[in-house]
N, C-alpha and C positions, 0 to 999 in steps of 0.2 A: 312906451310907444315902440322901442326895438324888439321889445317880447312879443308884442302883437304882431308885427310883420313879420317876426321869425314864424312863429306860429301859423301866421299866414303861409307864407311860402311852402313850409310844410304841408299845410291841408292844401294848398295846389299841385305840392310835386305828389303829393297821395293820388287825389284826382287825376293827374295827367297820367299814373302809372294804371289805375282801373280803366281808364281810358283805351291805355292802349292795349291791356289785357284783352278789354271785351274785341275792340278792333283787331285783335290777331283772331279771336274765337270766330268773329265772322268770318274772318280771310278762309280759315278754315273750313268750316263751314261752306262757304260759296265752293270750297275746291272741293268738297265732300259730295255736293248737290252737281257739279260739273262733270264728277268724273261715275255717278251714280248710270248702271244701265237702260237706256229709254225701257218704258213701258208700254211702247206703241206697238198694235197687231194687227193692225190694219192698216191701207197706203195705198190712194189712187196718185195714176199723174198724169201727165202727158207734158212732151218735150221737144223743143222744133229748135232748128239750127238758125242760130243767125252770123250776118256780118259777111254774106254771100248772095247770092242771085242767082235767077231761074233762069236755063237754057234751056230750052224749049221743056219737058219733063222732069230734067234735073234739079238741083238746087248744089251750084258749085261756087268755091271759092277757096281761100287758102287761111291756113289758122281760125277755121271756123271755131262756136264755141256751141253749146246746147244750152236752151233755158227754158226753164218748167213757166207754162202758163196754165191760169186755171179754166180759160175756154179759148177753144180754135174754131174759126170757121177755113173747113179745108180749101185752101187757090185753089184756082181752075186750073193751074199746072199739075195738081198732085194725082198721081197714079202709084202703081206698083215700083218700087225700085227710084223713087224720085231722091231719094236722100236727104229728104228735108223731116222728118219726125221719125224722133232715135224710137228702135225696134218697131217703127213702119205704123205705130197707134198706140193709142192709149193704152194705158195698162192696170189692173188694180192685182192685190196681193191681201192677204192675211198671215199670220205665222204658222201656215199650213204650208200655201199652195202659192202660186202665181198665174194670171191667167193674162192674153193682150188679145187686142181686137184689131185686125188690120184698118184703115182707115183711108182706104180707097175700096176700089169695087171690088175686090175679093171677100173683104167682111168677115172672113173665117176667124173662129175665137181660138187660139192657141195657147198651152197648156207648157208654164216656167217650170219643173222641178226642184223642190227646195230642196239641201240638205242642211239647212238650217233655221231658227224659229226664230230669224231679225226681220227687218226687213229690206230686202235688196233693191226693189226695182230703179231706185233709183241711181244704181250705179252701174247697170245692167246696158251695155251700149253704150258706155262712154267711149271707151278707150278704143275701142274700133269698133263701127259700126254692124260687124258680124258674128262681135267676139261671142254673141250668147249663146252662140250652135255649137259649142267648142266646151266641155265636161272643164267646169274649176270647182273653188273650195263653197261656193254656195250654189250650185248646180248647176240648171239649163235648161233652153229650150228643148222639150224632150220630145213632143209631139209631132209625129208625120201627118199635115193638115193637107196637103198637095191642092186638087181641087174642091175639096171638098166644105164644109160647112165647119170643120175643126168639131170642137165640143161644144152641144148649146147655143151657133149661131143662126143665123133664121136667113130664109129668102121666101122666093116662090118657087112652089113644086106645080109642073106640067098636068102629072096625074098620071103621066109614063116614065120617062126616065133621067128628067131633067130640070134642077132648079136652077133659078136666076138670082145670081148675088145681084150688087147694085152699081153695075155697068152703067146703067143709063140715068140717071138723077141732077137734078138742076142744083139742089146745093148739100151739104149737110156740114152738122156743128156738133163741136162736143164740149160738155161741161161736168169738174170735175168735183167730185165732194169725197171731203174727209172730215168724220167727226169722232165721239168717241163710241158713236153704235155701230162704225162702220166706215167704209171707203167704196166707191163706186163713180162707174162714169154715167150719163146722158146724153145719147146719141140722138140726134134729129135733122132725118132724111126730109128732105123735102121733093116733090115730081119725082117720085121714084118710078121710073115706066118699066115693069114688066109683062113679058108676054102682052102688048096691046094695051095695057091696063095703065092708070100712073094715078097714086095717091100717096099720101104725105104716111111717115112712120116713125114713131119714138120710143127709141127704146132706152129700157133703166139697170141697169145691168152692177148688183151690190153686194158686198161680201162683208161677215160679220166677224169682230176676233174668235178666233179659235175656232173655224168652220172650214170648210174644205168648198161649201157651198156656196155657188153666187145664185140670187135669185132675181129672173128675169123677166118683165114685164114691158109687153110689145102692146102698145098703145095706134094703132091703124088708124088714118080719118075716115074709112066706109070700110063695110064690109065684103073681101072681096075672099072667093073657095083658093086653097091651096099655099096657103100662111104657111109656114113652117118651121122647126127645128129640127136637129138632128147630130149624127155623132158619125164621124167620120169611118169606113168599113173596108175592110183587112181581109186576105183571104184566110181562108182557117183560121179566124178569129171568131167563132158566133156570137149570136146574138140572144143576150138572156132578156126576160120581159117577166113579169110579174107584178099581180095587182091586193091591194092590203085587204082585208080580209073584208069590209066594209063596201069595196069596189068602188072609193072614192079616189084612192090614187090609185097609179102604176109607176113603173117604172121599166125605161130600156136601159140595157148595160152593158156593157166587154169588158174585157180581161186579157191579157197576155202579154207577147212581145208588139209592141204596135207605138214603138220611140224612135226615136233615130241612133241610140246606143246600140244593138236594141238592148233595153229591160221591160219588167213586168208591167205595164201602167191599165189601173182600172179607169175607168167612165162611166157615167148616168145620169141620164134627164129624167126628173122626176115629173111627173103631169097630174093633172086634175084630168080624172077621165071622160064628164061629163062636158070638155069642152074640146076633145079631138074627137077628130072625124075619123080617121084611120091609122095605122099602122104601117109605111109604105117604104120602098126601094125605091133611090133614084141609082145613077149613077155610082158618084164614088159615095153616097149615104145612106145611114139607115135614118128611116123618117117619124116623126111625126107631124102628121098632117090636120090642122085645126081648124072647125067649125067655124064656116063664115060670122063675123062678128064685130059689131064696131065697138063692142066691151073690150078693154083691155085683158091680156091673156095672161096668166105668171104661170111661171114652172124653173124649176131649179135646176142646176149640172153639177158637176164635183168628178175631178179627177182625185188621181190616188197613186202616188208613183212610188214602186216599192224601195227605192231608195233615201224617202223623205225622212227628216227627224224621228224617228219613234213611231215609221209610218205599218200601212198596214204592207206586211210581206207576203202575202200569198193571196190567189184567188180564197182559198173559204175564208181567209179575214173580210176579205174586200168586200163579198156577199153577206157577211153578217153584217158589217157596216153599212151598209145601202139597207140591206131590211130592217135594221134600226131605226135609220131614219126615216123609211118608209111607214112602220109603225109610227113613229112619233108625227108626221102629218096628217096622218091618217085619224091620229087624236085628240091635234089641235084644231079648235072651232075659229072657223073664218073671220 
C-alpha cells in the first residue's frame, strides 16, 4: 500500500511538472502572439469629443477626451471650426495614403501624407487638435484644399465658375466600415439645396490594402445637370488628362509643389467617360462635370506624395503610375 502511494505521488508530481511546462509554453506563446506586428492596411474611423457642451458652434469643456464611434449623425451645431470631431471628419487610410472628409459644409476630401506603411489615423489629432499640420515621424496633412473641392470631393458646378459644397442641407450621417477587403466611410446628405434645387445624396467613399486608391460612388435621389468632382488647381501647376486606348476611361491629373511643405504631391481622378458630361473650370477647381443621372456614378482618386514609404519620387513615376492603373480599368470588365 505505501509503494502504491509513493508511486502515486510520483505520477502526480510528473503530471503537475508537464503541466506546468505546457502552461509556461502558452505564456509564451500568448507573449509571442502579443508582441507579433498587426497585419492591418486598412482603417476608417471617425471620432467626436465628449464630456463637454456646445456654445453656440463650439463644443467646449475642460479634460475633454475623444471616442471613436461607428456612426454620427452631425448636431445642428456642427460647422467649420466647431471642435467637436478630431481632424473636423471622418477619415479612412490604407498603408499607402491617408485621406479625410470635412464633415460640415465645406466637404473637401484632404490628402494625410504617410511616411510609414502602419496605420495612424488613429492617433492623428489626439494630442492637440491641430497637431496634424505640423511635419512628425509618420507624416501629415500635406494638401492645400483652401476652397476648393480637395481631391475627388463632389458638389454642384453653376456651369460658370462656381460649385456649391453643402452649405445648406437638413441633415447628414456618417457610417463607418472596416473589414478585411477594406476600410471606408458612407456619407448621407439628406435636403441638400443647391443653386434652387434640393435632393437627397450618398456617398461611399472606400479604400483597399495596398492601394493609394479610394473609390467613389455618388448615389443622387433624381437626376439633376452639373454633379461633380474635381481636384483642387494651383497656378503653374497644369493639368494633364488622358484617355486609355479603348476610350472607356480617362483620367485628370497634377504634379508638383501643391502641399503645404511645399513637396512634390501627384493627384487623379479616374472616370468612366461615357458618363461625364464635360471637362470644366470652376473657381478654385479643375472639374469633372457628370451626366444628369439618377444611376449611381463611381470614379476613383489617388494622391501620391513624394515623400511616402517607398513612394513614387518624381512626376515620370507618378505618370507611369496612373497609366498603369488607367490600363488596368480600362481591362477589367464591369
Amino acid at each position: 500500500m505505501v509503494m502504491n502511494q509513493k508511486l502515486l505521488l510520483v505520477v502526480l508530481v510528473s503530471l503537475l511538472g508537464v503541466c506546468c511546462k505546457e502552461k509556461s509554453k502558452e505564456e509564451k506563446l500568448d507573449q509571442v502572439v502579443e508582441s507579433k506586428p498587426t497585419t492591418q492596411k486598412t482603417y476608417a474611423e471617425i471620432s467626436i469629443k465628449e464630456g463637454g457642451q456646445w456654445e453656440g458652434t463650439k463644443y467646449i469643456g475642460e479634460n475633454l477626451t475623444f471616442k471613436n464611434v461607428d456612426y454620427l449623425k452631425a448636431p445642428d451645431s456642427l460647422t467649420d471650426h466647431s471642435y467637436y470631431v478630431r481632424y473636423e471628419g471622418p477619415g479612412w487610410e490604407s498603408n499607402k495614403v491617408g485621406y479625410r472628409i470635412y464633415f460640415d459644409w465645406r466637404n473637401a476630401i484632404d490628402v494625410f501624407g504617410k511616411k510609414v506603411d502602419t496605420m495612424v489615423l488613429s492617433k492623428v489629432g489626439v494630442d492637440n487638435y491641430d497637431s496634424y499640420h505640423e511635419d512628425s515621424a509618420w507624416g501629415m496633412d500635406v494638401l492645400k484644399a483652401g476652397s476648393s473641392l480637395g481631391i475627388g470631393s463632389y458638389g454642384r458646378f453653376d456651369g460658370d465658375k462656381n460649385v456649391e459644397h453643402f452649405k445648406e442641407v437638413e441633415s447628414r450621417d456618417v457610417r463607418i466600415r472596416n473589414s478585411e477587403q477594406g476600410s471606408g466611410v458612407t456619407i448621407n446628405y439628406l435636403g441638400w439645396t443647391a443653386f434652387d434645387e434640393t435632393l437627397d445624396l450618398k456617398t461611399d467613399l472606400f479604400i483597399e490594402p495596398d492601394s493609394r486608391m479610394t473609390k467613389a460612388t455618388l448615389s443622387p435621389s433624381k437626376a439633376i445637370e452639373g454633379l461633380c468632382t474635381g481636384i483642387v488647381k494651383f497656378d503653374e501647376i497644369e493639368l494633364i488628362e488622358k484617355q486609355s486606348e479603348n476610350g472607356d476611361w480617362g483620367y485628370l491629373a497634377t504634379y508638383g509643389e501643391q502641399t503645404l511643405v511645399p513637396d512634390n504631391l501627384g493627384m487623379v481622378i479616374f472616370y468612366k467617360t461615357d458618363r461625364v458630361d464635360k471637362v470644366a473650370e470652376s473657381e478654385h477647381d479643375h472639374l469633372l462635370v457628370f451626366k444628369p443621372s439618377e444611376d449611381p456614378v463611381t470614379y476613383y482618386f489617388a494622391a501620391a506624395w513624394e515623400k511616402e514609404k517607398d513612394g513614387l519620387k518624381s512626376k515620370e513615376e507618378f505618370i507611369n503610375y496612373i497609366d498603369d492603373r488607367l490600363n488596368e480599368l480600362a481591362r477589367t470588365p464591369e
